[in-house]
C-alpha positions, -999 to 999 in steps of 0.1 A, spaced: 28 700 -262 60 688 -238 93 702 -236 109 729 -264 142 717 -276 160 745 -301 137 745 -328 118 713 -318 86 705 -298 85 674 -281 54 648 -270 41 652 -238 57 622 -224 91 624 -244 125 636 -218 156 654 -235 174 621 -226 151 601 -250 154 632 -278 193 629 -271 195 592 -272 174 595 -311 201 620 -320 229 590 -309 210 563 -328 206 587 -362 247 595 -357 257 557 -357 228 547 -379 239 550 -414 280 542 -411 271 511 -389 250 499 -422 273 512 -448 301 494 -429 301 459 -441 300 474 -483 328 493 -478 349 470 -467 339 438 -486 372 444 -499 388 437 -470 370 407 -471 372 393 -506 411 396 -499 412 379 -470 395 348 -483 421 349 -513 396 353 -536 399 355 -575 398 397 -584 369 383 -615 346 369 -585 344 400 -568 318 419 -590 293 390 -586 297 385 -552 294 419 -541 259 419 -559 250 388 -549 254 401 -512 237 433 -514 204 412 -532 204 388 -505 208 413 -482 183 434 -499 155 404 -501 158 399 -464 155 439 -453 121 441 -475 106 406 -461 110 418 -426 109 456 -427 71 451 -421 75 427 -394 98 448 -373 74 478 -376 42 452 -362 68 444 -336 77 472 -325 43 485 -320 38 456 -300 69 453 -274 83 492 -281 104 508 -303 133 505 -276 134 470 -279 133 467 -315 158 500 -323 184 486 -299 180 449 -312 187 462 -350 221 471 -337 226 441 -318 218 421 -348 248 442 -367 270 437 -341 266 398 -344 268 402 -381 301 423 -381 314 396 -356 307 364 -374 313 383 -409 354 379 -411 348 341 -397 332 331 -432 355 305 -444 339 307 -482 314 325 -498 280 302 -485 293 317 -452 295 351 -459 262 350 -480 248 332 -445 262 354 -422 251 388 -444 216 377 -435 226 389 -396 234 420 -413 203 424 -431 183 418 -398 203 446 -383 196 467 -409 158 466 -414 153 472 -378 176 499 -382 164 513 -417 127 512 -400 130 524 -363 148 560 -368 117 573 -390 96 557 -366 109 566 -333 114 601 -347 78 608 -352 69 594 -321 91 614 -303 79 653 -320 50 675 -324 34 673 -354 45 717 -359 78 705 -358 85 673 -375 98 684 -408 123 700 -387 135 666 -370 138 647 -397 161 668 -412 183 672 -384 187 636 -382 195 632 -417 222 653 -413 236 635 -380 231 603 -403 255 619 -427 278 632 -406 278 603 -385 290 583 -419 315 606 -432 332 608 -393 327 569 -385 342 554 -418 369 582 -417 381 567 -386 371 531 -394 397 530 -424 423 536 -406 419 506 -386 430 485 -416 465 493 -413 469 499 -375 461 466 -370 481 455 -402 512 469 -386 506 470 -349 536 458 -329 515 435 -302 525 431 -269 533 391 -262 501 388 -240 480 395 -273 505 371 -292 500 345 -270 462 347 -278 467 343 -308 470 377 -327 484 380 -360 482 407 -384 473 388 -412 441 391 -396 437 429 -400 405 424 -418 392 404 -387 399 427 -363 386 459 -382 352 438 -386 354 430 -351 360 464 -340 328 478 -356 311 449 -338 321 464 -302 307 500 -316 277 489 -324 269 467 -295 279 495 -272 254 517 -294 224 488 -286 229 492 -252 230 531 -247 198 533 -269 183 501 -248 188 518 -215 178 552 -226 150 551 -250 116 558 -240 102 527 -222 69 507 -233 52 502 -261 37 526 -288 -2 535 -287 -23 511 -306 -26 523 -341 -51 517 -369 -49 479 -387 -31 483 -418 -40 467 -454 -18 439 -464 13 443 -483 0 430 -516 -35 447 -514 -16 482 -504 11 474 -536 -23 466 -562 -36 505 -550 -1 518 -562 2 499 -594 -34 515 -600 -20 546 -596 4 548 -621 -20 554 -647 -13 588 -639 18 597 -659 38 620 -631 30 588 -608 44 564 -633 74 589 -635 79 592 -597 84 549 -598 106 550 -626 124 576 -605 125 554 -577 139 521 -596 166 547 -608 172 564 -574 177 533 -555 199 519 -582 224 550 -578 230 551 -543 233 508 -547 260 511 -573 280 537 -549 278 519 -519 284 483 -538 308 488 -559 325 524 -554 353 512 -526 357 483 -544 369 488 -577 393 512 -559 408 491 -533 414 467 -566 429 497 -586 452 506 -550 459 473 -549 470 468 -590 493 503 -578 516 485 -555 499 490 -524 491 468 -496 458 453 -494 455 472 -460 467 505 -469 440 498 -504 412 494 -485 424 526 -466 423 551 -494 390 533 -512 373 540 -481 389 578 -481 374 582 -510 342 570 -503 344 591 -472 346 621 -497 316 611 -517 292 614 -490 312 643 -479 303 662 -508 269 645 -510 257 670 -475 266 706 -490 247 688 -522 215 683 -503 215 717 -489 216 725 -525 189 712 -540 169 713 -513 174 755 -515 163 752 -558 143 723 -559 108 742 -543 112 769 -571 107 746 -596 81 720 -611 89 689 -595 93 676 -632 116 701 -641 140 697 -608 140 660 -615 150 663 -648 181 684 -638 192 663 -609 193 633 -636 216 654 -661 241 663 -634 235 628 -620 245 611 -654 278 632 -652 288 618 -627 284 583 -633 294 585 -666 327 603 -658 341 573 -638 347 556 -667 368 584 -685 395 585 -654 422 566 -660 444 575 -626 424 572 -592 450 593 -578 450 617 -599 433 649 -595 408 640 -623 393 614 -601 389 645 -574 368 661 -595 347 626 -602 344 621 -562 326 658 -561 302 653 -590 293 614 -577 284 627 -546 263 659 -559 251 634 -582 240 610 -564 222 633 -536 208 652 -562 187 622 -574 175 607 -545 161 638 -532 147 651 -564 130 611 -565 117 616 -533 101 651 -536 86 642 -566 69 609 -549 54 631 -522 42 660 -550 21 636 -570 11 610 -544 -32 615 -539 -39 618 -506 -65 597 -506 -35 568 -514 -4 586 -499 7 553 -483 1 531 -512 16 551 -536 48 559 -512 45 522 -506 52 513 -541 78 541 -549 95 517 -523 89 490 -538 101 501 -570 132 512 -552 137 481 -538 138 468 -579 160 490 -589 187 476 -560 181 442 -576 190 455 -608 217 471 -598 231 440 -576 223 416 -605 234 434 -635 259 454 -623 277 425 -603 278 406 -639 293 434 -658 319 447 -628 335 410 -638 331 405 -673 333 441 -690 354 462 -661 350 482 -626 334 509 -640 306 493 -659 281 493 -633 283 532 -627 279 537 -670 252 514 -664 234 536 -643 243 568 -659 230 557 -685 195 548 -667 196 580 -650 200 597 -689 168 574 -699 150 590 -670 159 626 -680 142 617 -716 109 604 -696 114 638 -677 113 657 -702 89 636 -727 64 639 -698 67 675 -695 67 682 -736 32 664 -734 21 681 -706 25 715 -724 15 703 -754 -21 693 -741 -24 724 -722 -17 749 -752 -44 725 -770 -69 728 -743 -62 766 -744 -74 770 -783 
């Protein structure tokens, strides 16, 4: 064992600086990804684009976006097993930064769906490098207790980060510039530009503090790994057992909450802000406040369920995650005022919501995966997560334009309602066969 942090027990090899520098990345990690959703508001405005385009380009981008973090994921891993996680973890924010820098430069939406591939990049060397880096880094006695810790910097770091990021929007919007930054050509019609360009300067400053302060060299060599599509045929195989089969459908439905949230949430407010009277600037402002206060209320949430969710059957907790999940998409469409104290109460139960099913998905997946095909069967709750994003993107993009903002969140609550009736189908049947084996 190597050096006693708090609660966690380090490697051998690992220095606080390195354990530090992890806790930095996991802080930054999750707002510098949420980022570009957020404000593709911002965006979509500043390219002048029609209000009934911005559904279907919002899902367009998270697909591409989405199709590009699951072909590489794997190859990021490979790499970083073979040059060290340093390289790789700092390079995932150096891809955002050039993302977030070339982003606001689109001049139509080929560009943007071009540039959100430098995103994407960032993004699956983020997405894979924090797990990855974080196991390296702990004794196996205390890992559980890790993870958690930087889950919560992850959601701190988002709630803090985009708090301060939307108020870029109108600072720059109504900044009185000195002549020198006139005469290079400011103008604040570009307050989009410059809020982009601001989160590019974060997260290259974040690449180079975890590139000079990670843990040097490469990982020890590990065990060759199956391929992808051999590893995915193991997990379909294991669905034949019902509580598996569940677990995917929970991860198709999972996925697609927090993907409707993040796509769509800030922007069918900054439209409705907009539609109010307020500037584009000052919209984007309060849709990112109250996407601030989603995930805000999404951390008390997880401490929630995490404190019921061992006391019951896995089943059972799922199924009551879904119900109160369902509530809260489904009450979106019912609030007629976004500034009214009714959409308040929305933003609490989204967020409780929306915790509440990705965690009970997740525990669920790692109840009734075998150990004898753990990976394969995590593997393809993935996978089936990454469907359910597609979905999402595809569907919900599509119904944002043609049926109204909201859609995409009834969409999903009404998935999430399907999911409780599986739930509790599953467990009927379960019972059923047990009282019949009993006589």
């Amino acid at each position: 064992m190597g050096l006693k942090i708090g609660p966690i027990v380090l490697m051998p090899d690992i220095e606080k600086r390195h354990l530090y520098t992890l806790f930095f990345g996991a802080f930054f990690g999750i707002a510098s990804m949420s980022f570009v959703n957020v404000f593709n508001y911002s965006i979509f405005s500043a390219l002048e684009l029609p209000e009934d385009q911005f559904g279907r380009l919002a899902g367009s981008l998270t697909a591409v976006q989405e199709v590009v973090v699951v072909s590489v994921i794997g190859f990021f891993g490979a790499l970083s097993d073979r040059v060290g996680r340093r390289i790789v973890y700092s390079m995932g924010f150096f891809l955002l930064g050039i993302g977030y820098f070339i982003y606001p430069l689109a001049d139509n939406i080929s560009q943007l769906l071009f540039f959100r591939i430098f995103v994407a990049l960032g993004c699956a060397a983020n997405t894979v490098m924090l797990p990855t880096v974080a196991n390296d880094y702990v004794h196996d006695s205390t890992r559980g207790r890790l993870i958690a810790f930087t889950s919560i910097l992850n959601g701190l770091g988002l709630v803090l980060i985009i708090s301060t990021f939307r108020n870029f929007a109108t600072f720059y919007e109504q900044l009185e510039a000195p002549n020198f930054l006139i005469n290079l050509g400011y103008d604040t019609a570009n307050w989009a530009q410059y809020t982009f360009w601001s989160a590019s300067a974060m997260v290259f400053i974040v690449s180079v503090v975890l590139y000079m302060n990670l843990k040097k060299g490469a990982a020890e060599a590990t065990a060759k790994k199956d391929s992808y599509f051999s590893t995915l045929k193991i997990a379909f195989k294991e669905a034949k057992n019902p509580r598996v089969a569940l677990a995917y459908t929970a991860g198709i439905v999972s996925r697609g909450d927090l993907a409707v949230v993040s796509t769509f949430f800030a922007l069918w407010l900054g439209i409705e802000f907009q539609s109010m009277g307020m500037s584009k600037p000052e919209a984007q402002k309060m849709a990112a406040l109250l996407y601030v206060a989603v995930q805000a209320c999404a951390i008390p949430g997880a401490l929630l369920i995490n404190f019921f969710i061992d006391k019951f059957d896995r089943v059972v907790a799922l199924a009551i995650a879904m119900a109160i999940a369902a509530c809260g998409y489904l009450y979106l469409g019912f609030i007629d005022d976004v500034t009214s104290k009714q959409m308040y109460f929305g933003v609490g139960l989204l967020g409780l919501g929306e915790i509440f099913a990705n965690i009970s998905a997740i525990s669920l997946i790692g109840t009734v995966a075998p150990a004898k095909a753990r990976g394969a069967v995590i593997g393809g709750f993935s996978f089936f997560g990454a469907v359910g994003i597609f979905l999402v993107a595809g569907i919900g993009g599509q119904i944002f334009d043609s049926i109204g903002p909201t859609a995409p969140f009834t969409l999903v609550g009404i998935a999430n309602i399907v999911l409780l009736l599986l739930a509790l189908l599953l467990l009927f049947v379960e019972r059923k066969k047990i009282t019949t084996d009993l006589r």
